[in-house]
VMD Tcl script that builds the backbone (N, CA, C; Angstrom):
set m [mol new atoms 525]
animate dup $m
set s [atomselect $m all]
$s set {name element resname resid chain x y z} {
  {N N UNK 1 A 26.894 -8.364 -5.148}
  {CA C UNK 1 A 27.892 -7.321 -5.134}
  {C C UNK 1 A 28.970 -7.704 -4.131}
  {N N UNK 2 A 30.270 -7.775 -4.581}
  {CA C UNK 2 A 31.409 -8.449 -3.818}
  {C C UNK 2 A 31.396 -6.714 -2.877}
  {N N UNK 3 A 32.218 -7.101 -1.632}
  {CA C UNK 3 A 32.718 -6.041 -0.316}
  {C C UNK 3 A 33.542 -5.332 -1.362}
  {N N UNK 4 A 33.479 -3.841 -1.921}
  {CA C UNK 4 A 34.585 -3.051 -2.049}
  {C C UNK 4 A 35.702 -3.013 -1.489}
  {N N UNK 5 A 37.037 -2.776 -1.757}
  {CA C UNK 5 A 38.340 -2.234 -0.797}
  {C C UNK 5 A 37.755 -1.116 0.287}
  {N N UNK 6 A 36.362 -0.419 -0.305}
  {CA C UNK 6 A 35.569 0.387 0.460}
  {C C UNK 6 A 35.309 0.143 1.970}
  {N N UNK 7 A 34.714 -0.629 1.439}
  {CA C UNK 7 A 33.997 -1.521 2.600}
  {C C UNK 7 A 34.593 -2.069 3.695}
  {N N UNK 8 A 35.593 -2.450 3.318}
  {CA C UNK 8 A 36.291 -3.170 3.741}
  {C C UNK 8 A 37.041 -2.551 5.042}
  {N N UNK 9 A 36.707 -1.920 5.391}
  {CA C UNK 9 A 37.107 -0.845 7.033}
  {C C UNK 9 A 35.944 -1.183 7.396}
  {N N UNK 10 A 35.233 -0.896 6.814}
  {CA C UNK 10 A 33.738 -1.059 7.243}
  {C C UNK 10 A 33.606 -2.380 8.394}
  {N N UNK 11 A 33.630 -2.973 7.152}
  {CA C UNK 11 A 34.017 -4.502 7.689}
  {C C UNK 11 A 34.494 -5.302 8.901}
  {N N UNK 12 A 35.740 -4.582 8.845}
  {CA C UNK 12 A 36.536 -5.029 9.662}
  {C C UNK 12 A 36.112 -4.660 10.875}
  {N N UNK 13 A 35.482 -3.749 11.132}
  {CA C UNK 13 A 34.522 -3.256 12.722}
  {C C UNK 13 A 33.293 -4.452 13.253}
  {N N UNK 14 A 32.795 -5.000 12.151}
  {CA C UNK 14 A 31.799 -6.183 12.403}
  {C C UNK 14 A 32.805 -7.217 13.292}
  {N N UNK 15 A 32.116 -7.860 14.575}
  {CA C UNK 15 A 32.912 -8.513 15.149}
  {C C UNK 15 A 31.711 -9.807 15.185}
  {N N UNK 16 A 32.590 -10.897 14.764}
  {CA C UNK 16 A 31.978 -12.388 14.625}
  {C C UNK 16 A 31.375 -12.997 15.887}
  {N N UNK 17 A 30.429 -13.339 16.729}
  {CA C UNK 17 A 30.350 -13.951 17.780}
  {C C UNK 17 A 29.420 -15.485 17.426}
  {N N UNK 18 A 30.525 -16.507 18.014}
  {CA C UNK 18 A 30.097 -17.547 17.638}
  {C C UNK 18 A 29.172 -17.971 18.964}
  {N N UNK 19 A 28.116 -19.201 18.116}
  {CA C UNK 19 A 26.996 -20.217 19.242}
  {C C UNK 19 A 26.655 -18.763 19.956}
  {N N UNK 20 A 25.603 -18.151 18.662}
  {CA C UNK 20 A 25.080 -16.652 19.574}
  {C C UNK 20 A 23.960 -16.385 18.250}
  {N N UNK 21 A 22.662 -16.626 18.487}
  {CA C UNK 21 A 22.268 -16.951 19.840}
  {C C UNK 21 A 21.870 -18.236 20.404}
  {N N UNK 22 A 22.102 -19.220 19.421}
  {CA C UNK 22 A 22.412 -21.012 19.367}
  {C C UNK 22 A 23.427 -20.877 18.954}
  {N N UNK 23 A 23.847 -22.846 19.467}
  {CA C UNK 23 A 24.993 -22.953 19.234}
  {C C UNK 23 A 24.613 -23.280 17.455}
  {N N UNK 24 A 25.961 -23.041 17.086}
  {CA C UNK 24 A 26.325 -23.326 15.522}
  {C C UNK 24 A 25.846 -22.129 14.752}
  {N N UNK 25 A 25.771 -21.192 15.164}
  {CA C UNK 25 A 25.134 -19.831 14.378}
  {C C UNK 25 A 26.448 -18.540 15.080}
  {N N UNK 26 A 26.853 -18.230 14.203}
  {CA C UNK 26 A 27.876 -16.810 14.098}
  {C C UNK 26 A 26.865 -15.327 13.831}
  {N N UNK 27 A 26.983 -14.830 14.795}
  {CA C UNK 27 A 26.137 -13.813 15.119}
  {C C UNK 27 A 26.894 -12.661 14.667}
  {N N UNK 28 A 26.910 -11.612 13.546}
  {CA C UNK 28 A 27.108 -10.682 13.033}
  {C C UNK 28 A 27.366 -9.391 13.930}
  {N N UNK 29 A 27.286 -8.739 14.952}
  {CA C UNK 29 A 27.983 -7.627 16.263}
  {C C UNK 29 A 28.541 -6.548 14.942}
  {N N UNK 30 A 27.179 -5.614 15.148}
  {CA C UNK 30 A 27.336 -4.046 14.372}
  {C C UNK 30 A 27.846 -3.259 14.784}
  {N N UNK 31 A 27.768 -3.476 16.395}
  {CA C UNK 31 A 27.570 -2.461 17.073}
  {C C UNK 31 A 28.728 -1.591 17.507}
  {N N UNK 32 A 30.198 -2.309 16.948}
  {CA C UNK 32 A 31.076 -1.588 17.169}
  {C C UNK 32 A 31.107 -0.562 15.803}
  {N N UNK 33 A 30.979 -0.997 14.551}
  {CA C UNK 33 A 30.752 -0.874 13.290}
  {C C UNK 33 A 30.162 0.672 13.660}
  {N N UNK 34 A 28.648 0.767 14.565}
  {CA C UNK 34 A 27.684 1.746 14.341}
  {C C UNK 34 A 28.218 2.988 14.916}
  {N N UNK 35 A 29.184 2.224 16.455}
  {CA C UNK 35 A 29.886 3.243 17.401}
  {C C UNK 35 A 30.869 4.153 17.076}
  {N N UNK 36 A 31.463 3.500 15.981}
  {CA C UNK 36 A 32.884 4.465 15.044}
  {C C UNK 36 A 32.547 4.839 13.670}
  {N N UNK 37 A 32.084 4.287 13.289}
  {CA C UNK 37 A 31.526 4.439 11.474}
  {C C UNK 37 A 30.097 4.524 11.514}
  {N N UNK 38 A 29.119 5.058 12.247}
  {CA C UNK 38 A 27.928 5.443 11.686}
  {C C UNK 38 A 27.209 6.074 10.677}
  {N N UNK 39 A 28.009 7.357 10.530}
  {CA C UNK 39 A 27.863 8.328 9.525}
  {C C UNK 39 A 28.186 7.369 8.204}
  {N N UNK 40 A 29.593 7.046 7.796}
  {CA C UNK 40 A 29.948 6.344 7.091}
  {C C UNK 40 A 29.283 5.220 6.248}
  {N N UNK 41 A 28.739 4.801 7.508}
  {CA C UNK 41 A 27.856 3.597 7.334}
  {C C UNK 41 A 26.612 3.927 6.289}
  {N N UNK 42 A 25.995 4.986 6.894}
  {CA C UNK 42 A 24.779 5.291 6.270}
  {C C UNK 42 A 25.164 6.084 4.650}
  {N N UNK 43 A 25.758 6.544 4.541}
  {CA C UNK 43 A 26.138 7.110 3.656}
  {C C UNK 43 A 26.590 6.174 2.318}
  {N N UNK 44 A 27.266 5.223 2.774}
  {CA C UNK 44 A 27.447 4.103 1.818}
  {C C UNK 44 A 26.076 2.917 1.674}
  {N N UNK 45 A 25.454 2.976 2.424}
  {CA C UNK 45 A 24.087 2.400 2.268}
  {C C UNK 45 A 23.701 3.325 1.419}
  {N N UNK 46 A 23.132 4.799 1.561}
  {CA C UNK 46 A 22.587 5.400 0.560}
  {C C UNK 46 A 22.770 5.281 -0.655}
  {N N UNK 47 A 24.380 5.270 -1.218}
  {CA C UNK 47 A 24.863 4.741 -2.532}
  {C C UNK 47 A 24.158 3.577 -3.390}
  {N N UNK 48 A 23.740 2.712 -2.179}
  {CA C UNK 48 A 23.672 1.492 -2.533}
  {C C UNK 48 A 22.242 1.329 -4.143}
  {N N UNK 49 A 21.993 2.439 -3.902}
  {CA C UNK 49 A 20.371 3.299 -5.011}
  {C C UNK 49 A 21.386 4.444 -5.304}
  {N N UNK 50 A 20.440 4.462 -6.412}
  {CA C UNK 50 A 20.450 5.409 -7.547}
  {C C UNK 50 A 19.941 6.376 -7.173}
  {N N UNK 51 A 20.257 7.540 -7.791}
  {CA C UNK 51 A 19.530 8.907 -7.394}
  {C C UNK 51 A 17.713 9.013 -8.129}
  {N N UNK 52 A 17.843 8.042 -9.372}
  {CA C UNK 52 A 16.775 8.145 -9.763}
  {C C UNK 52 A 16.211 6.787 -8.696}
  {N N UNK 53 A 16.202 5.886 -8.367}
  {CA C UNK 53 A 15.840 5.024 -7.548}
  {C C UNK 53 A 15.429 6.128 -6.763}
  {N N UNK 54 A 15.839 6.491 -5.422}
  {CA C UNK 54 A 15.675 7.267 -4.155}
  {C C UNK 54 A 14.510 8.405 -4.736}
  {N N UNK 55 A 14.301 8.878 -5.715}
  {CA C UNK 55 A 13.275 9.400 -6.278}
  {C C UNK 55 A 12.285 8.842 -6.325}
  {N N UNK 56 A 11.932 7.396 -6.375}
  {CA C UNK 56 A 10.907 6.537 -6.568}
  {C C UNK 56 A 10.282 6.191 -4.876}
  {N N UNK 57 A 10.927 6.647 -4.142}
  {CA C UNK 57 A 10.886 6.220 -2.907}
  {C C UNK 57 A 10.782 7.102 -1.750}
  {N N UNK 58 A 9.116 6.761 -0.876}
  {CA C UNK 58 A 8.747 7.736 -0.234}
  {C C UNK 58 A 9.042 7.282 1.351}
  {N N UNK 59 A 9.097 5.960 1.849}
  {CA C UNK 59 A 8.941 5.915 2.962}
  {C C UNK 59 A 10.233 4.735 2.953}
  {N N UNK 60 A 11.074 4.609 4.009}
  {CA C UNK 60 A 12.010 3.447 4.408}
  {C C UNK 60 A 11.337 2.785 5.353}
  {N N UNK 61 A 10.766 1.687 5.438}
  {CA C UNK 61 A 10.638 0.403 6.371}
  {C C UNK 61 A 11.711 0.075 7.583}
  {N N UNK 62 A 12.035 0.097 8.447}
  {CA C UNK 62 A 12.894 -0.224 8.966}
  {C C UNK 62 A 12.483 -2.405 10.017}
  {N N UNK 63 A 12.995 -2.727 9.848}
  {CA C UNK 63 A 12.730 -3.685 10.379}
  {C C UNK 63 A 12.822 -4.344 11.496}
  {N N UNK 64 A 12.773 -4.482 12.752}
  {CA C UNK 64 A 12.978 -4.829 13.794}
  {C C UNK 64 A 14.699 -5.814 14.025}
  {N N UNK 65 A 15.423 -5.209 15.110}
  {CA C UNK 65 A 15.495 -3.690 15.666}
  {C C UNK 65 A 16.805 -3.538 15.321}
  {N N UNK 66 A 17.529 -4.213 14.447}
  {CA C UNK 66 A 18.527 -3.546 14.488}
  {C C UNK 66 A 18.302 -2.756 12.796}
  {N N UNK 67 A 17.226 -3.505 12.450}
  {CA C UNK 67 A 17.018 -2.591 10.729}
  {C C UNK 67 A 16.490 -0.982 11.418}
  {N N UNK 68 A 16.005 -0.902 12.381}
  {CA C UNK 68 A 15.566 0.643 12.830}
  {C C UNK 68 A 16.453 1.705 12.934}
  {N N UNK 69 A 17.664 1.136 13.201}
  {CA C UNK 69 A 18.949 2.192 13.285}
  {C C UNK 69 A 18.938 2.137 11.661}
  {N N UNK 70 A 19.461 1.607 11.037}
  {CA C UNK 70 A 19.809 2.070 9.606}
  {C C UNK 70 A 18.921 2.517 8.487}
  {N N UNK 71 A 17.708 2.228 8.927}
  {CA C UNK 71 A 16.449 2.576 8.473}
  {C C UNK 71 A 16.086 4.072 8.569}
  {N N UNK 72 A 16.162 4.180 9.883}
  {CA C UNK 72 A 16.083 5.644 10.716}
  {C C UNK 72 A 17.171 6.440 9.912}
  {N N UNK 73 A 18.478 6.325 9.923}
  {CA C UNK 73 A 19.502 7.006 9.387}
  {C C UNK 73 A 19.301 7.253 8.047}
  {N N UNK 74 A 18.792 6.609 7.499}
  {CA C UNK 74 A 18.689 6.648 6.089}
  {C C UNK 74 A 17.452 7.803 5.831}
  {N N UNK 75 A 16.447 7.326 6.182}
  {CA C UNK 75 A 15.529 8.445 6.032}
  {C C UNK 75 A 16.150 9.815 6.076}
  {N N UNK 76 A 16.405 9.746 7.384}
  {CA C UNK 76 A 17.047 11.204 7.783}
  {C C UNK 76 A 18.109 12.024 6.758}
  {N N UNK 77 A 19.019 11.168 6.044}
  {CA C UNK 77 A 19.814 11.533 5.229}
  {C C UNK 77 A 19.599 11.923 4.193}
  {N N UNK 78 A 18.306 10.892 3.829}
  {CA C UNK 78 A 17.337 11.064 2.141}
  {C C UNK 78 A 16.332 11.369 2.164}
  {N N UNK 79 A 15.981 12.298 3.550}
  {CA C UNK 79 A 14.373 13.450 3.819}
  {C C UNK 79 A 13.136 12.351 3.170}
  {N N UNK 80 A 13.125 11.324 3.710}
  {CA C UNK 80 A 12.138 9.974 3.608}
  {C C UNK 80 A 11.261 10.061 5.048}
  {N N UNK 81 A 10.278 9.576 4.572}
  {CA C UNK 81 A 9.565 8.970 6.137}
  {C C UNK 81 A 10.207 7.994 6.564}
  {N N UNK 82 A 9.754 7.326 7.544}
  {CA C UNK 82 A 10.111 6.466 8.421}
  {C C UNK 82 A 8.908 5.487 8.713}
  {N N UNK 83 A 8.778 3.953 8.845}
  {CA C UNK 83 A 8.004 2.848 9.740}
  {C C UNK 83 A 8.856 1.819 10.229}
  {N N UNK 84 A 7.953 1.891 10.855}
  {CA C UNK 84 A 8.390 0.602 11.533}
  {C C UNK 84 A 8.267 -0.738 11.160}
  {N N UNK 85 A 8.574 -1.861 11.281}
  {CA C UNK 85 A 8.014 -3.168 10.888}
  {C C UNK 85 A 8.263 -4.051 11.922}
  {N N UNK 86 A 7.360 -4.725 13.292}
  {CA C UNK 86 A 8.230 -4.707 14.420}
  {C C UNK 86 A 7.385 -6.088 14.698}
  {N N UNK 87 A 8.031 -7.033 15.801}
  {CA C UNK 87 A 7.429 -8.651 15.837}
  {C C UNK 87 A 6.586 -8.113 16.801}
  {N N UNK 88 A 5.516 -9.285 16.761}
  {CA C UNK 88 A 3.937 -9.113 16.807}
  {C C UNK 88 A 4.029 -8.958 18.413}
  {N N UNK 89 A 2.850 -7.885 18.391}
  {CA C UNK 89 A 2.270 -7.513 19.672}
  {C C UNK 89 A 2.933 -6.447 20.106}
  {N N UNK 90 A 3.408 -5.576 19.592}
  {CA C UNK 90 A 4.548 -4.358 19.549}
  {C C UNK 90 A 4.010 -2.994 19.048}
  {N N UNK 91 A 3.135 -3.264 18.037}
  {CA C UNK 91 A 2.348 -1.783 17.664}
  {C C UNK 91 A 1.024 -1.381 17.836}
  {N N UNK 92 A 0.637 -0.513 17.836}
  {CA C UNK 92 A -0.976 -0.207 18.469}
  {C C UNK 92 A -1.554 -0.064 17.416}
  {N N UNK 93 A -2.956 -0.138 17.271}
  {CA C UNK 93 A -4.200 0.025 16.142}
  {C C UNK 93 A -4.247 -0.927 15.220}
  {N N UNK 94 A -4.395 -1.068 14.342}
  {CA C UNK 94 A -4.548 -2.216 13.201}
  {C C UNK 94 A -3.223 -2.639 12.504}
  {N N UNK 95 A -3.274 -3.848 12.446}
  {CA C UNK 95 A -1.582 -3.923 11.819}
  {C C UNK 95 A -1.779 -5.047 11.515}
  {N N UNK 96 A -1.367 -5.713 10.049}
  {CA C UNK 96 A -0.958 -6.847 9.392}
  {C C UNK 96 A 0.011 -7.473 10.028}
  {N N UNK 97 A -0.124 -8.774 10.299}
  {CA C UNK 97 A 0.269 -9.907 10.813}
  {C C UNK 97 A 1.442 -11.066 9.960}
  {N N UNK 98 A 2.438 -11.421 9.560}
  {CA C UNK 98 A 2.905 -12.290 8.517}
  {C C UNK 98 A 4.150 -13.330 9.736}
  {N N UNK 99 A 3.785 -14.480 9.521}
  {CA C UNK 99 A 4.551 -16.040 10.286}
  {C C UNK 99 A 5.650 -15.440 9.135}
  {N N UNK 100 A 7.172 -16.229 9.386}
  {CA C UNK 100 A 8.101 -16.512 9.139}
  {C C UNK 100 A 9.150 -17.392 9.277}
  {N N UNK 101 A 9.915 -18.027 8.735}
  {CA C UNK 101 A 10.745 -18.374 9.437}
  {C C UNK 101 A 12.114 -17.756 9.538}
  {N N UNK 102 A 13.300 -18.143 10.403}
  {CA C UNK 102 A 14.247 -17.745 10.709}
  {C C UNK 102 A 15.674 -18.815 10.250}
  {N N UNK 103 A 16.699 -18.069 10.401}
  {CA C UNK 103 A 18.053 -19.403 10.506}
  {C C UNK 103 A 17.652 -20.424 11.176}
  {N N UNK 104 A 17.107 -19.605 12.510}
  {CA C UNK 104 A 17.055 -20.460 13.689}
  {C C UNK 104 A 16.016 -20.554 14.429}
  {N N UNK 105 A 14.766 -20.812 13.771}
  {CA C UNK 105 A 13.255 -20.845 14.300}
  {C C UNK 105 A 12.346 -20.151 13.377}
  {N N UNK 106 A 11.531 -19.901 14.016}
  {CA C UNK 106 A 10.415 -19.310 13.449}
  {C C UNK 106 A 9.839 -17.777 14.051}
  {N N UNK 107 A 9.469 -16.450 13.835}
  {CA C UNK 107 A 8.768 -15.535 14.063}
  {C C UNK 107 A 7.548 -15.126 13.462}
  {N N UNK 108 A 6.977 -13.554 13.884}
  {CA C UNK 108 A 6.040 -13.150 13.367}
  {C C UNK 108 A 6.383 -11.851 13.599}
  {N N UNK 109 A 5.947 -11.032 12.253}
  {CA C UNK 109 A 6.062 -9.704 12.199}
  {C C UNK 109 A 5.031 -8.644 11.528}
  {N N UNK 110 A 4.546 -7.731 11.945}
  {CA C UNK 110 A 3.639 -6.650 11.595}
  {C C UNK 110 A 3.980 -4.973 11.749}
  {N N UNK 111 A 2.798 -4.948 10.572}
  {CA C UNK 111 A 2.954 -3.483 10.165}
  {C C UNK 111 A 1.908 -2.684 10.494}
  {N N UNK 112 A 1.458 -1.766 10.555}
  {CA C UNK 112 A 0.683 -0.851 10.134}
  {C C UNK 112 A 0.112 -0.309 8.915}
  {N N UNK 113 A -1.525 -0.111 8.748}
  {CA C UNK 113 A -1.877 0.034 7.496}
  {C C UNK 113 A -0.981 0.872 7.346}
  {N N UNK 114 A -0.908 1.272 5.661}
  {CA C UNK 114 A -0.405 2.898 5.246}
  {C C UNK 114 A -0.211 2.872 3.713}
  {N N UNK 115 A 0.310 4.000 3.173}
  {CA C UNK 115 A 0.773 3.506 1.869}
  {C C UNK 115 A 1.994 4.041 1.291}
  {N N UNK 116 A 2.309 4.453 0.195}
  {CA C UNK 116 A 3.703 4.856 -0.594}
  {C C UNK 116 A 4.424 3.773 -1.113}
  {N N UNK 117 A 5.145 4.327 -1.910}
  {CA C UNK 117 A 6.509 3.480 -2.318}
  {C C UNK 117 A 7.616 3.306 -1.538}
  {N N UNK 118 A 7.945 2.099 -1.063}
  {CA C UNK 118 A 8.965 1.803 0.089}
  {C C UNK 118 A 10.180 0.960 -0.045}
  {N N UNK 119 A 10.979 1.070 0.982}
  {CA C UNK 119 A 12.004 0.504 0.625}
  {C C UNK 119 A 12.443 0.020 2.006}
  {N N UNK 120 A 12.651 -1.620 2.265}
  {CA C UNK 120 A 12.710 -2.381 2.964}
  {C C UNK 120 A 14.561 -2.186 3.596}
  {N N UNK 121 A 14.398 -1.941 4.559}
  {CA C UNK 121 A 15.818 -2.155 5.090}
  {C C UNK 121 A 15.750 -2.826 6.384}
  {N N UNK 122 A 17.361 -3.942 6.498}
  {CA C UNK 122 A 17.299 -4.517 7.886}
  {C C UNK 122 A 18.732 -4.794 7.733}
  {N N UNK 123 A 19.376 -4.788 8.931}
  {CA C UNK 123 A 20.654 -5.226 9.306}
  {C C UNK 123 A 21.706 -6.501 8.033}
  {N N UNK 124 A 20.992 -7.620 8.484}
  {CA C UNK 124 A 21.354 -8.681 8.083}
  {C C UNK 124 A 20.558 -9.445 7.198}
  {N N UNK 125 A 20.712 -9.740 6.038}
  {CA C UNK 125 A 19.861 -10.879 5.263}
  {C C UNK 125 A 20.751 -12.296 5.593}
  {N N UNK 126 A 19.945 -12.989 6.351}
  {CA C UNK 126 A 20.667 -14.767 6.319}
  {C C UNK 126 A 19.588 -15.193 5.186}
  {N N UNK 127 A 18.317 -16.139 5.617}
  {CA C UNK 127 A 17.603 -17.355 4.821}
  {C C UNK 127 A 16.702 -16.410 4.017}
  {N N UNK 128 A 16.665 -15.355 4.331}
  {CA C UNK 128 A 15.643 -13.952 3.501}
  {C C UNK 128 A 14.188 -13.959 3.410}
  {N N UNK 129 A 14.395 -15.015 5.206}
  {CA C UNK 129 A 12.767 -15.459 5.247}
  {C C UNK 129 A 11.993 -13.570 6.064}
  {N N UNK 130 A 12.847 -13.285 7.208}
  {CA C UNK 130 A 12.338 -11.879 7.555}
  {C C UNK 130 A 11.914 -10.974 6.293}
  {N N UNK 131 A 12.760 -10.485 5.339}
  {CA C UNK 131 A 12.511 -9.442 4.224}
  {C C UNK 131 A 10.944 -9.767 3.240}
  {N N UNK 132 A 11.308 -11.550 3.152}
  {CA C UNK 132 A 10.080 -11.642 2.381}
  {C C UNK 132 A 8.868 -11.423 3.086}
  {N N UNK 133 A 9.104 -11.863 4.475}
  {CA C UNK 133 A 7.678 -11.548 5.298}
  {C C UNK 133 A 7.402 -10.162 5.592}
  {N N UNK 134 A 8.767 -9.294 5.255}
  {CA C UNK 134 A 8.219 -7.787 5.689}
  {C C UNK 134 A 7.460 -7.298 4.201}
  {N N UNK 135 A 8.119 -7.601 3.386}
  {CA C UNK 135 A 7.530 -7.084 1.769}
  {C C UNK 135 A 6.022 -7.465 1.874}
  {N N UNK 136 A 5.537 -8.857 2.043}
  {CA C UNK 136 A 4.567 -9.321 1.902}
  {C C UNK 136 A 3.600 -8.409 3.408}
  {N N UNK 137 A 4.198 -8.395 4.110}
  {CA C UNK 137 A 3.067 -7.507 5.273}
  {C C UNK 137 A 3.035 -5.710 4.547}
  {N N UNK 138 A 4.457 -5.203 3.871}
  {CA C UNK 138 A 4.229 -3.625 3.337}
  {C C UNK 138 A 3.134 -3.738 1.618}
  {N N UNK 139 A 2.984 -5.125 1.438}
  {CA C UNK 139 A 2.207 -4.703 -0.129}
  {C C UNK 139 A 0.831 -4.984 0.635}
  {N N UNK 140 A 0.507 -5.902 1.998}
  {CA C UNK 140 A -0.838 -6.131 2.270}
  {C C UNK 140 A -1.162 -5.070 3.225}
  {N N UNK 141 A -0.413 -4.399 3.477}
  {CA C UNK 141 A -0.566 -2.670 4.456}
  {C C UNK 141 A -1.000 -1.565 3.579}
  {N N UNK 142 A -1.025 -1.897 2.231}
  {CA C UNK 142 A -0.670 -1.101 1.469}
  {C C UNK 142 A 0.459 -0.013 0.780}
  {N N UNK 143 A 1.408 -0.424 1.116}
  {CA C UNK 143 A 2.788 0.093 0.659}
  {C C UNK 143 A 3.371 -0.924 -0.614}
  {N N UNK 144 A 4.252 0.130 -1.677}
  {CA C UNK 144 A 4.494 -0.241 -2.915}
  {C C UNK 144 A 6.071 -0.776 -2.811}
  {N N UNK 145 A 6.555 -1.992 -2.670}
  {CA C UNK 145 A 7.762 -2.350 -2.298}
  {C C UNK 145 A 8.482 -1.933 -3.622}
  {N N UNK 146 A 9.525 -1.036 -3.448}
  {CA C UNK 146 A 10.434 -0.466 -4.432}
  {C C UNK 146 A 11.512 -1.119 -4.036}
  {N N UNK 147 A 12.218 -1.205 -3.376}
  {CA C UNK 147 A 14.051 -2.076 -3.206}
  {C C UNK 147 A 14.084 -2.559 -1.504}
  {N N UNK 148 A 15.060 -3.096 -1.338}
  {CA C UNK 148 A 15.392 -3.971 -0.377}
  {C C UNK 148 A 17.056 -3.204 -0.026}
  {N N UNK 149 A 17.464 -3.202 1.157}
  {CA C UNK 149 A 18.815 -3.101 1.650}
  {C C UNK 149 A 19.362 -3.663 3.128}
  {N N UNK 150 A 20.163 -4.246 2.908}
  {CA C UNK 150 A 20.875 -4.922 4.261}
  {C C UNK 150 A 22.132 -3.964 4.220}
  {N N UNK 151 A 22.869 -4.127 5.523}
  {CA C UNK 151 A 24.030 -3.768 5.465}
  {C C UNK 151 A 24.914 -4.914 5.268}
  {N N UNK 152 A 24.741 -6.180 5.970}
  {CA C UNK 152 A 24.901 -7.495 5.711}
  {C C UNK 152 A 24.309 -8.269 4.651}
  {N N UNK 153 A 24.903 -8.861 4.102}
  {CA C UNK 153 A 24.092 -10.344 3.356}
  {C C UNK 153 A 25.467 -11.460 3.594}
  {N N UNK 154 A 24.400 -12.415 3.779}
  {CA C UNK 154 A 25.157 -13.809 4.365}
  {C C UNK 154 A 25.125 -14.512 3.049}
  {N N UNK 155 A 25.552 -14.232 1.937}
  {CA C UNK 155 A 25.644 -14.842 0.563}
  {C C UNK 155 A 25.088 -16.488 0.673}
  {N N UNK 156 A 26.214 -16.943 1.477}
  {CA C UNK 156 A 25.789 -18.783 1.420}
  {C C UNK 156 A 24.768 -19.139 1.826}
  {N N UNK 157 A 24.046 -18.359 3.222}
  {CA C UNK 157 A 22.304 -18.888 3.235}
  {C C UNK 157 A 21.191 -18.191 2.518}
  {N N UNK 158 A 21.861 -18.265 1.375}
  {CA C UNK 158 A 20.464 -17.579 0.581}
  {C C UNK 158 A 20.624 -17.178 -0.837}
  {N N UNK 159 A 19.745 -17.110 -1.554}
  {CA C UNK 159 A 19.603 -16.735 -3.119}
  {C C UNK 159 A 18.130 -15.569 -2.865}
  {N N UNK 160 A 18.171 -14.657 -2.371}
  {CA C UNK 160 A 16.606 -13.970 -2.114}
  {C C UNK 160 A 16.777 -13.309 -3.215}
  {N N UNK 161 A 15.134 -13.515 -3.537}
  {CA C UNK 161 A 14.626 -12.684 -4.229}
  {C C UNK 161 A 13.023 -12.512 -4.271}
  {N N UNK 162 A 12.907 -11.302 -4.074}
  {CA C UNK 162 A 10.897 -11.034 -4.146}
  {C C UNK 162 A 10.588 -10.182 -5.377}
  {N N UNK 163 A 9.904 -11.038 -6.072}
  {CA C UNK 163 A 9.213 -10.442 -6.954}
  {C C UNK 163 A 9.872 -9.605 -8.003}
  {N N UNK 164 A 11.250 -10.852 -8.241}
  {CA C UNK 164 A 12.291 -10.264 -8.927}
  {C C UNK 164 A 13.202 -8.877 -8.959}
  {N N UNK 165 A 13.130 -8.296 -7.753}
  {CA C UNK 165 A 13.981 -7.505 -6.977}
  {C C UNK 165 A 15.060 -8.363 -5.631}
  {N N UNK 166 A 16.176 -8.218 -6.112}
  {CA C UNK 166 A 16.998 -8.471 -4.708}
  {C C UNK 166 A 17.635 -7.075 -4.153}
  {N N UNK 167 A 17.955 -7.838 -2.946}
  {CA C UNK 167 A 18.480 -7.326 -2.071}
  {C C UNK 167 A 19.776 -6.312 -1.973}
  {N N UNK 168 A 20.356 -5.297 -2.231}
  {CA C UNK 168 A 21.381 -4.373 -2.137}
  {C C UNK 168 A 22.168 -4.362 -0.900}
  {N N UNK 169 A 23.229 -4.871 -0.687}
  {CA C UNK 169 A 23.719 -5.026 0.316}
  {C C UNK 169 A 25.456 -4.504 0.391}
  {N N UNK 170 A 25.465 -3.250 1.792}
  {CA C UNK 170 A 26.885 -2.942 1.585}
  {C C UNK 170 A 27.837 -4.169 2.327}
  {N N UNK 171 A 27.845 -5.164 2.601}
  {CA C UNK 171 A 29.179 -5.785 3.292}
  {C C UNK 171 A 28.252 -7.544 2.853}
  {N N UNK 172 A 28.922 -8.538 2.219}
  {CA C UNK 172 A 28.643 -9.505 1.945}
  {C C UNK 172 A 30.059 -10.693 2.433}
  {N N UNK 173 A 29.091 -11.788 2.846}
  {CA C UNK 173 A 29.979 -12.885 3.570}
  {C C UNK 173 A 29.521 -13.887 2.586}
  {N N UNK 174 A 30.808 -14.514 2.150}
  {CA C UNK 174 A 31.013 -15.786 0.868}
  {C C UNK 174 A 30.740 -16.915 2.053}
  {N N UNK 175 A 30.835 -16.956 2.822}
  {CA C UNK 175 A 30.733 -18.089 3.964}
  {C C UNK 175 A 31.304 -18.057 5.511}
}
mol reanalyze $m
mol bondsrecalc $m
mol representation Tube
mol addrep $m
């Protein structure tokens, strides 16, 4: 999905920071984006589904930490639960474990058992190695992965797709 003329305010609040947090990596900065256009923000994420979609869907995932703000917002807007999905050693009681890799290294991230139909949200999709490792920790938690949403997608590092669902994304970078 190309950036709307919509979006495109949107947009323009994302501020580029280059060799961050290595060098040769352009670091995406929401945070002015979240400070003036929050409401906005979330609201055009919601779009991003169908009304019959958002019907199918009981709990939002939020993903560590900047997917928790838009995750969080979203729920709230579309009377959804809320989880967490947060890197390892971060949540208490039993929680699924999944390696990953990154642009720029490697992580690990876990969930909590639970169940429902869910819907994966996080900031930024780059290599779409995080999303696949969160899907794969919410179907072995027991949660039913229904859709995926970034506010970002980095188009050129990546073709994602799980289990023949991609990713919904309001603001996309050709390169």
């Amino acid at each position: 999905m190309a950036t709307s003329n919509n979006n495109a305010l949107l947009r323009s609040h994302i501020k580029d920071v280059p060799d961050f947090p290595k060098p040769g990596i352009i670091f995406r900065d929401i945070s002015p984006l979240l400070r003036e256009h929050f409401g906005e923000t979330i609201a055009k994420m919601a779009e991003l589904l169908s009304e019959k979609e958002w019907a199918e869907i009981d709990i939002i995932g939020g993903i560590e930490s900047r997917g928790f703000i838009l995750a969080a917002g979203l729920a709230a807007v579309k009377q959804k639960g809320f989880v967490k999905i947060r890197k390892k050693g971060k949540l208490p009681g039993r929680v699924v474990v999944k390696s990953y890799g990154l642009e720029y290294g490697e992580d690990a991230l876990e969930m909590q058992y639970g169940s429902g139909r869910i819907l994966l949200v996080d900031d930024v999709l780059a290599t779409g190695g995080t999303l696949a490792a969160a899907a794969e920790l919410a179907k072995q938690s027991g949660h039913d992965v229904k859709a995926f949403s970034c506010l970002i997608d980095l188009n050129y590092l990546n073709d994602f797709s799980w289990n023949g669902m991609v990713c919904r994304s309001l603001i996309n970078y050709e390169e």
